[in-house]
C-alpha positions as CSV (number, residue, x, y, z in Angstrom):
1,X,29.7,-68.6,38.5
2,X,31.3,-71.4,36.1
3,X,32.1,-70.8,33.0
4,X,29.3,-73.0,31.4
5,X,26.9,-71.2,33.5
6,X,27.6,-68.6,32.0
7,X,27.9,-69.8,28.3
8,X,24.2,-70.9,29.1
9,X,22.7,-67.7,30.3
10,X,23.9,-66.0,27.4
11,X,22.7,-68.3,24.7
12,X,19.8,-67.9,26.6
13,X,19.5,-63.8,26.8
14,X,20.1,-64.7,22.8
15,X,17.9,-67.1,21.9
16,X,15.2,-64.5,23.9
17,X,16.3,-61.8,21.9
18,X,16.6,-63.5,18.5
19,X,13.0,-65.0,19.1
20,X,11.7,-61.3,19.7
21,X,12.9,-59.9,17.1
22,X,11.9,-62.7,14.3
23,X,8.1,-61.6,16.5
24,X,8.6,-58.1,15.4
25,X,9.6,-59.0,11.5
26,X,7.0,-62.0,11.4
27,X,4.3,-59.5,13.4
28,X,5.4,-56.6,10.5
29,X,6.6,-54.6,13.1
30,X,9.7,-53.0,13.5
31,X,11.9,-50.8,15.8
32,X,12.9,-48.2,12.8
33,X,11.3,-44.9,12.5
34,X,9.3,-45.4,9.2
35,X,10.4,-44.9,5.5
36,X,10.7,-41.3,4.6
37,X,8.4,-39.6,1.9
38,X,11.5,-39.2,-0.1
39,X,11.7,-40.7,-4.3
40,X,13.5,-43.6,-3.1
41,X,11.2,-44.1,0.1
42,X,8.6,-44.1,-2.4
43,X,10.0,-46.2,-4.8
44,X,10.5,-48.6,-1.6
45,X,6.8,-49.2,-0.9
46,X,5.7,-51.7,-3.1
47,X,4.5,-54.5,-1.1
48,X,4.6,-52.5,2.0
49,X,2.0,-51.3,4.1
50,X,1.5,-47.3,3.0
51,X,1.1,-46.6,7.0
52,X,4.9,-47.2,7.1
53,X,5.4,-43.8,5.6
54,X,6.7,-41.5,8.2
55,X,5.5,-37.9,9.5
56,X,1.4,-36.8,9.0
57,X,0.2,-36.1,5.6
58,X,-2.5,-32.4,5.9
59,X,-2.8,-32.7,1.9
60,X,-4.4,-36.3,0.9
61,X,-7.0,-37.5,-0.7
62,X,-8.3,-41.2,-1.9
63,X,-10.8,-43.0,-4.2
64,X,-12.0,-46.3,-4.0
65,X,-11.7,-48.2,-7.6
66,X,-14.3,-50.8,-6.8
67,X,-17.7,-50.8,-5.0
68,X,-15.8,-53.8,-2.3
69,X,-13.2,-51.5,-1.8
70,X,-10.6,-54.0,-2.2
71,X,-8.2,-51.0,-4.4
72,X,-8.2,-47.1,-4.3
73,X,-5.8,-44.8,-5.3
74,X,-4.4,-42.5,-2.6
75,X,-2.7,-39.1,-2.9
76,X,0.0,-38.1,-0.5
77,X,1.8,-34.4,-0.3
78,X,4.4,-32.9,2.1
79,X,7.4,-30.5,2.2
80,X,7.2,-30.5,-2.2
81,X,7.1,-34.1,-2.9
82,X,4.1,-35.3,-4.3
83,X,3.0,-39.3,-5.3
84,X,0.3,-41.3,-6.0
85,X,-0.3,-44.8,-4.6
86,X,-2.2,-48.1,-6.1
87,X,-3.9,-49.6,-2.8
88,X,-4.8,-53.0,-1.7
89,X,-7.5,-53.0,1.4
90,X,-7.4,-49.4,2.4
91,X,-9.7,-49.4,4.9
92,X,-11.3,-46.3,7.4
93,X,-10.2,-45.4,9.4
94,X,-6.4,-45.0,8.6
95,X,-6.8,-45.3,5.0
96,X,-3.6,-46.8,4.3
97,X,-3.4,-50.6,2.9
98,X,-0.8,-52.5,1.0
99,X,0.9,-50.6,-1.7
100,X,0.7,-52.3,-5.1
101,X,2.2,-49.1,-7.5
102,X,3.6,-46.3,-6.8
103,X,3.4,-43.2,-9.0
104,X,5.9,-40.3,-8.1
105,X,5.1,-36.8,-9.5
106,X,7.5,-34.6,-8.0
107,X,9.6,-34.2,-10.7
108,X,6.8,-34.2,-12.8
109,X,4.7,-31.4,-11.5
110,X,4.7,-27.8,-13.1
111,X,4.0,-24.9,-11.5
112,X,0.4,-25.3,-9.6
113,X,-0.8,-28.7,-11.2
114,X,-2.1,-30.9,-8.4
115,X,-3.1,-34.8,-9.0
116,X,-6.8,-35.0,-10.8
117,X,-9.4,-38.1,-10.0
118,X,-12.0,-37.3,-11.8
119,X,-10.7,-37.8,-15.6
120,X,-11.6,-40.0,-19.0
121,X,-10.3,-40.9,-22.1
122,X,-12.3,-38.6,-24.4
123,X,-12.6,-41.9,-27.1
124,X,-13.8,-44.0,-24.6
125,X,-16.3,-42.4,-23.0
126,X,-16.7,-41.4,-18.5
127,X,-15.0,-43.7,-16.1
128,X,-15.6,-44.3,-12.7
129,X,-13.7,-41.7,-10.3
130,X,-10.0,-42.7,-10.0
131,X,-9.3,-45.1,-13.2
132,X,-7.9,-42.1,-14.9
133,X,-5.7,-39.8,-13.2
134,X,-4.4,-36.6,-14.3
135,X,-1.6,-33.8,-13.5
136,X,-3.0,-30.7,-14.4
137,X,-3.3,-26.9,-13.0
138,X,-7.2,-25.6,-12.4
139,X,-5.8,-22.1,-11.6
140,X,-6.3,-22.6,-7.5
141,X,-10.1,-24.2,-8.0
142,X,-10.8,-21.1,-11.0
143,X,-10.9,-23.6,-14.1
144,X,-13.6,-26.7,-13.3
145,X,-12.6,-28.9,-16.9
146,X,-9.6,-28.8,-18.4
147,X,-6.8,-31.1,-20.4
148,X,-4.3,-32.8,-17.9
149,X,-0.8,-32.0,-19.1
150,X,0.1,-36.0,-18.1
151,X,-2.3,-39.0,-17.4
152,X,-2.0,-42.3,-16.8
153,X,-4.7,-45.0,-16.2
154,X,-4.7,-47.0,-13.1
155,X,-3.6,-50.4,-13.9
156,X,-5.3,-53.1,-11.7
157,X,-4.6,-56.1,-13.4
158,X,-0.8,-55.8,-13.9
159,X,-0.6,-53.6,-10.8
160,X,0.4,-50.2,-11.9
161,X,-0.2,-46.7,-13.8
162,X,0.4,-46.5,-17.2
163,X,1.0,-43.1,-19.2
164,X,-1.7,-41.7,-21.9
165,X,0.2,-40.9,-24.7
166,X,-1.5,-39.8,-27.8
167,X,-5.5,-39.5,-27.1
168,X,-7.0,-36.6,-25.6
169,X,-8.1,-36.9,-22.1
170,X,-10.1,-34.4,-19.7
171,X,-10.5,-33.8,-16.2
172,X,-12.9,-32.1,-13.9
173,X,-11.5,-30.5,-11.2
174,X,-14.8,-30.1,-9.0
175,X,-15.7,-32.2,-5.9
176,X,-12.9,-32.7,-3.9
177,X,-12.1,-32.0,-0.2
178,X,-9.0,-31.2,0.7
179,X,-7.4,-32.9,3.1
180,X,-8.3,-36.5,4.4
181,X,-11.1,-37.2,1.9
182,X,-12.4,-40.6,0.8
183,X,-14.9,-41.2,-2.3
């Protein structure tokens, strides 16, 4: 075979093989294995699809911010590391969705305290399930309302969760199912 032959066959295998892979990137698919549910795999996400998040998640949970369902808030554990996700079009049923914030708790969490949805701003009165969220420990289901230790409302304007500090704020810890639940 002459060397030009050759030459052209190559640029040929590579053109095929650039063109694929720019398909994968443009397509959002790609041959790695996932971003680990690590702090700077979290940290990563924004902008990302959540499903990108390697391994199955037994302990999560999610409410929907808005009767369209175009935002929720999703809770993720596994293996000690705990977060909390601002959602864009998380959808049944994988329930994952573009990631707008990303809120991670594990160095945060105390003891037992486990990620509250169902919390207000004492001043200002209920809110809808999720627009609120608290860190807090109900004693394993035994205390129904109590004080979050940390809060933070959920941010949908500028896209992220901002810290309570200085009001009082209080959670009830009823209502939720454990594992892949959706309100």
């Amino acid at each position: 075979m002459s060397r030009n032959r050759r030459n052209v066959k190559n640029s040929r295998v590579l053109l095929v093989g650039v063109a694929l892979s720019f398909a994968c990137v443009v397509s959002g698919h790609t041959t790695d294995q996932g971003i680990p549910f690590t702090s700077a795999g979290i940290a990563s996400l924004p902008g990302r699809d959540l499903c990108n998040l390697q391994g199955e998640f037994p302990n999560r949970f999610g409410v929907y911010l808005d009767d369209k369902k175009e935002r929720s808030v999703d809770y993720r554990e596994r293996d000690g590391v705990i977060a909390l996700f601002l959602l864009e079009e998380s959808l049944p049923p994988k329930y994952c969705g573009i990631v707008d914030a990303t809120l991670d708790l594990t160095s945060l969490r105390k003891g037992e305290e486990t990620p509250l949805f169902k919390c207000h701003v004492n001043s200002e009165g209920r809110t809808r399930w999720g627009h609120v969220v608290g860190l807090g420990d109900n004693q394993r289901g035994r205390k129904r309302f109590l004080a979050p230790r940390l809060a933070w409302r959920v941010n949908t304007k500028e896209k992220r969760f901002d810290q309570i500090k200085g009001k009082a704020v209080s959670c009830d810890a009823s209502g939720y199912i454990v594992g892949d639940g959706w309100y």
